[in-house]
N, C-alpha and C positions, 0 to 999 in steps of 0.2 A: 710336518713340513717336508716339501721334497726336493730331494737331494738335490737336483738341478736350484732351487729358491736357495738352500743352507747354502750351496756351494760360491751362484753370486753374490749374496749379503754376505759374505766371507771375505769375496775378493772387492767389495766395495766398503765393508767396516774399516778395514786396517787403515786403507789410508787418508778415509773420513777422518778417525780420531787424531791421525799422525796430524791432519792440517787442522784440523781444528787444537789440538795443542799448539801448533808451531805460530796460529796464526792468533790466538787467545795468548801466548807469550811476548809476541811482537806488541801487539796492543797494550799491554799491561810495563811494558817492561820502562816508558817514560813516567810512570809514577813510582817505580821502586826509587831513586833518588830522594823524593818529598816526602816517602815514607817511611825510609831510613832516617832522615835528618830530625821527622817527626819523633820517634822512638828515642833519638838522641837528647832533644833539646825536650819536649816534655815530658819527657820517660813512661812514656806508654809501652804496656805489656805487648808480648806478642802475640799472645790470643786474640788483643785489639786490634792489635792494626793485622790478624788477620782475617774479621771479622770484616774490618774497611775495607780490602782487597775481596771478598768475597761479594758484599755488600755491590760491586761496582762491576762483577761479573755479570749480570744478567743483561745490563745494557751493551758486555761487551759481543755477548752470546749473539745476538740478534745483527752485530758485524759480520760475524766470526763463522757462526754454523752456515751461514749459505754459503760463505766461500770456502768452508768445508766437505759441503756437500759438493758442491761442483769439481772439487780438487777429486774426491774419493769416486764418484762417476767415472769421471773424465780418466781418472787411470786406474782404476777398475777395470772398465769394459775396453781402455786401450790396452790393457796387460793380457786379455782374454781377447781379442783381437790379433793382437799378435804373435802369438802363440797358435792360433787358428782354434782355439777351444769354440770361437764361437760357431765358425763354419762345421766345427764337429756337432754340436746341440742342434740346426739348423739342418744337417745330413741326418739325426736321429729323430727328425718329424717336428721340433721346437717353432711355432713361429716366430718372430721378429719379438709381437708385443707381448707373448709371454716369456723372455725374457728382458724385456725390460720393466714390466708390470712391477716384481720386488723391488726395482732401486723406487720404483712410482709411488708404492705403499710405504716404503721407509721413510721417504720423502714428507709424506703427508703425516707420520707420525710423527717425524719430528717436527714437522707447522705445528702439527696438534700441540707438543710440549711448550712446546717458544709462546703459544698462543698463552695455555697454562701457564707458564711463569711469568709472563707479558702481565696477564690479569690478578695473577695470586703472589707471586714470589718476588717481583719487584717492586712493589708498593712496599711490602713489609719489608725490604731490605732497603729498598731505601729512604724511609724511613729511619731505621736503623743509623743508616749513611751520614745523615743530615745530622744528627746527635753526636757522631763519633769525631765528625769534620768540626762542628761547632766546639768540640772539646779540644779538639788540635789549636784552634784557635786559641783558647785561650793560654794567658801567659803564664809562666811556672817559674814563680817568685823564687825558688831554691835554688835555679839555677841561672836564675837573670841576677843575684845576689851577687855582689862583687866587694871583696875588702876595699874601703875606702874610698867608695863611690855612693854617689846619692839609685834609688830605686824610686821613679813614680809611679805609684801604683792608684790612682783617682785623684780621690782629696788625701793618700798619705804617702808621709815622702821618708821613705827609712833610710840609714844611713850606719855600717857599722865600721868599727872596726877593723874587726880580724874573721874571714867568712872560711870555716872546715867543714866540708860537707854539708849537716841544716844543721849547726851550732854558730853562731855567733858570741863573738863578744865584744863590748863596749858599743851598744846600742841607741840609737838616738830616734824617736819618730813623732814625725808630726801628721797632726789628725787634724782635718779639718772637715770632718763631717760633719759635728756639730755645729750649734749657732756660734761658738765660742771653738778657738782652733787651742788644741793643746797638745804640750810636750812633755812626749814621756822619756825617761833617761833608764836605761838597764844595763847593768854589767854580762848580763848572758841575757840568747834569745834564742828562739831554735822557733822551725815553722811544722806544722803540723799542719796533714792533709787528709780532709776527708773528701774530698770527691775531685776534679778537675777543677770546678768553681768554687769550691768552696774552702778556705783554707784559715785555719787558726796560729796566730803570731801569739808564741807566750815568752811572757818577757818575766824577766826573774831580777827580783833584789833591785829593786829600780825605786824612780819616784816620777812621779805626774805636777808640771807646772802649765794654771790656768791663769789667766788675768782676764778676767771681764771686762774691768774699769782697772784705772788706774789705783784706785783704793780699796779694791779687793783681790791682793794677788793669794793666788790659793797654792800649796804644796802636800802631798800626799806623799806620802813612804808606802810601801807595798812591798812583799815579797815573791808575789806571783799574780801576774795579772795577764788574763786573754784578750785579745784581739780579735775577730773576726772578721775577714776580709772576703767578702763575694765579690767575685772576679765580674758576675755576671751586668754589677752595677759597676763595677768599676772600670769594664772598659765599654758597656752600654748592649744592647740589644741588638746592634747593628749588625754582630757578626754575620755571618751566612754559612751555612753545609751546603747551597744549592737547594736545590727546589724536590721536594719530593715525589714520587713520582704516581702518577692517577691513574688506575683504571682504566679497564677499557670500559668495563658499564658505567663509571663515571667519566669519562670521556664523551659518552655518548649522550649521557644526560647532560652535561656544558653543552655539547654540541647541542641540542634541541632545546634548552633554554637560552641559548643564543641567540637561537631561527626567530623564535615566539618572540623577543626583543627586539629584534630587527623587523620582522611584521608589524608588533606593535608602533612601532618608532615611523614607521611608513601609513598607516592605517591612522594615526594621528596628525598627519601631516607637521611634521617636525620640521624643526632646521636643516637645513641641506645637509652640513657640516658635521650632526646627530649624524644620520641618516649614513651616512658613508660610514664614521666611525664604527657604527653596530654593524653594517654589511662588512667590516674587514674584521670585525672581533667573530662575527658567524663563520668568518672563512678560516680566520686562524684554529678556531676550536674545530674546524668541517677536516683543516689536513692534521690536526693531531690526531684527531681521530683514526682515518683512514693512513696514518702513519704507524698508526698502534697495530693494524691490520696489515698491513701491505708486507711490514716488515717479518714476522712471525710467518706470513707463507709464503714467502721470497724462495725458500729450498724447493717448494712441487715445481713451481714456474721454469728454475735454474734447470733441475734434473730434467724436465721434458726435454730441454735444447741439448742438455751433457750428456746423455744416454746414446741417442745418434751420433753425435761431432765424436766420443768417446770411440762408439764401432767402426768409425770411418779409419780410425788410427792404427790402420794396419803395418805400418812399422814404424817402428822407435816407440811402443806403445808409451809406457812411463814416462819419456822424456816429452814427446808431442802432449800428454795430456797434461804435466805441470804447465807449458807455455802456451796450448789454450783455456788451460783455470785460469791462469792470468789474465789472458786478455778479456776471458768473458766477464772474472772479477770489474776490470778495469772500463769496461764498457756499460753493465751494470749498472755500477756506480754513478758513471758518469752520466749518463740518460737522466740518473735519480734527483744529481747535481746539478743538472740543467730546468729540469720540466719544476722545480718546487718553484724558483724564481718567477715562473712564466704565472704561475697556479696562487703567486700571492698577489699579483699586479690586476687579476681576473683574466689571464689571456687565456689561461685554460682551466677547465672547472675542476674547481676543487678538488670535486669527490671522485674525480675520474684522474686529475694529474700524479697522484702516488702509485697509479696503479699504472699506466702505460709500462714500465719496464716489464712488471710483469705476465702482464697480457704479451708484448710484444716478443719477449723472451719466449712465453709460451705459445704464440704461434707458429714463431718459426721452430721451433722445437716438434709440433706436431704438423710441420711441411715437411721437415727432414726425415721423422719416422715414417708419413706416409708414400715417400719415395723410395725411401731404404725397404721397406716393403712390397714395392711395385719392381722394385727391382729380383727382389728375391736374395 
C-alpha cells in the first residue's frame, strides 16, 4: 500500500471509529436503564444481558456506520485541508480522484461488511434477541415473593409467611390445575430454578387437602413434595422478543412470492378489496427488501458527497466537518423519512423510493468532485 493511501486511511480511521463509538453510545445508552432493572428484578447474569446488548448492535450498526463515515470523511480531508497537506499531494502530481479513491474503497468495504452482517449476523443474533427478551419477560417467583402477601402465578396462588431470600416458611398453596383445585400446607418452602421458565416449588413437612365431593374429603401428610411451575403456560405464549430478523435472500424470496400472489390474485379476477390487499403486501415485502439494501451501502453514496464538501473546508477543518456531518446526517435521514411514506401510499415506486437519498447524495457528490477537479 502507498504511503500517500496509509497516510489518508489514517487520517480518515481515527475519527470514523471515534464517531462511530460516540454515535453507537448515544443509540444504546436509552436501553441501559431496562437493562439494568432487567439484571435486578430477574437476576440475569451479565454475560446475558451482554449478549442482549450485543444481540441489538447490528441494527444499531446500519444507523451508526454512515454517520460514521461521513463524520471521519468530512474531518479527515477537512484536517488535511487545512493544514494544506492536500495542496501539497496535489503540487507533488496527485490528482483530485486519486486521492479520494481510498476513503471510495473503504467506503465500499464497509457496505460490503453491513451487507455481510445484514444477511449472516443479524438473523442469528437476533434470533438470539428474541429468546433472551422473551426470558426477561418472564416473572421470577423469588423475588415477586413477599412475606404475607398472596403471589398469582396461573391457576396457583401461594401465600407464605416469612420470605428470606428463596426460603420460606409457613406455606400455603393453591393449585388449581387440576380437575379438582387443592391445598397444600408446609412449614418450609424454597423455590428452585432451572431455567427462566421453568421453576420447581419444594415444599417440606407439609400436607395436601382435596375435596371432590362433599363425601370424600381427602388428607395427605408428606415430608417433601415438588411442584413444578412453567412460567411458559402460566403466563401463556403471548409474550414477545420482537420479531426476528430475515434475510436478505429471504427477503427476496417473500418479495417474489408476493409479486406471484399478487399476479395470481389479478389473473383470477378476484375481489377488488383481494386485489389491493396483495398489491400492498408486495409492496411492503418490495421496501423491506430494498431496505435491507439501501441501508448497508448508505456509506459509498455518503462518502461520494463527504470527500468534496470535506476538501472545501479549508479552514476550521475539524470544526466545519463535525457541523456539516450533521447536517448531512440530518438531511439524509430526513429525505429517508419522508420518501418511505410517499412509497407505501404508491406515490412513488417502491423499489426506487429507498434509494433516492442515495442516488441523490451520490450525484451530487460526483458534481462536486467533478468541479473540484475542473478547478484544479
Amino acid at each position: 500500500m502507498k504511503f500517500k493511501t496509509r497516510y489518508i486511511l489514517h487520517e480518515l480511521t481515527v475519527p470514523f471509529l471515534l464517531g462511530l463509538a460516540l454515535f453507537t453510545g448515544v443509540f444504546l445508552m436509552h436501553g441501559l436503564y431496562d437493562l439494568t432493572e432487567s439484571v435486578i428484578s430477574h437476576g440475569f447474569s451479565f454475560p446475558r444481558m451482554f449478549l442482549l446488548v450485543l444481540s441489538g448492535l447490528p441494527e444499531t450498526f446500519f444507523l451508526t456506520a454512515p454517520m460514521a463515515a461521513i463524520l471521519g470523511v468530512l474531518m479527515g480531508y477537512g484536517r488535511l485541508a487545512a493544514d494544506n497537506e492536500l495542496v501539497a499531494f496535489r503540487v507533488a502530481g496527485f490528482s483530485l480522484i486519486s486521492l479520494i479513491i481510498p476513503a471510495l474503497v473503504a467506503s465500499l468495504l464497509l457496505s460490503g461488511g453491513l451487507l455481510a452482517l445484514r444477511q449472516y449476523g443479524q438473523p442469528a443474533l437476533g434470533r438470539a434477541r428474541v429468546n433472551l427478551l422473551e426470558q426477561m419477560a418472564m416473572p421470577a417467583p423469588e423475588r415477586l415473593m413477599a412475606a404475607e402477601s398472596y403471589l398469582e402465578l396461573g391457576p396457583y396462588t401461594i401465600y407464605a409467611a416469612s420470605v428470606e431470600g428463596n426460603q420460606m416458611g409457613d406455606v400455603y398453596l393453591e393449585d388449581r390445575s387440576g380437575p379438582y383445585p387443592i391445598d397444600i400446607y408446609a412449614r418450609q418452602a424454597s423455590w428452585i430454578r432451572y431455567s427462566p421458565e421453568l421453576y420447581l416449588l419444594r415444599l417440606e413437612d407439609g400436607s395436601m387437602h382435596q375435596n371432590p365431593d362433599e363425601a370424600d374429603y381427602r388428607v395427605l401428610s408428606f415430608q417433601r413434595q415438588d411442584v413444578q411451575i412453567d412460567l411458559t403456560e402460566v403466563v401463556g405464549r403471548s409474550i414477545s422478543g420482537g420479531e426476528e430478523t430475515t434475510s436478505i435472500v429471504d427477503l427476496y424470496r417473500r418479495k417474489e412470492s408476493s409479486y406471484k400472489r399478487y399476479l395470481e390474485g389479478k389473473k383470477q379476477l378476484a375481489e377488488a378489496e383481494k386485489i389491493v390487499r396483495l398489491r400492498e403486501n408486495y409492496r411492503e415485502d418490495l421496501l423491506e427488501f430494498h431496505r435491507a439494501l439501501a441501508l448497508p451501502l448508505a456509506p459509498f453514496f455518503l462518502v461520494l458527497i463527504a470527500a468534496p464538501l470535506g476538501m472545501l473546508a479549508r479552514q476550521s477543518g475539524k470544526a466545519i466537518g463535525f457541523i456539516l456531518s450533521l447536517l448531512l446526517i440530518f438531511l439524509y435521514y430526513l429525505f429517508s423519512i419522508l420518501i418511505e411514506p410517499l412509497a407505501i401510499q404508491g406515490l412513488v415506486p417502491a423499489g426506487l423510493a429507498l434509494w433516492v437519498p442515495n442516488i441523490l447524495f451520490g450525484l451530487l457528490g460526483i458534481v462536486l468532485i467533478y468541479r473540484l477537479q475542473e478547478r484544479g
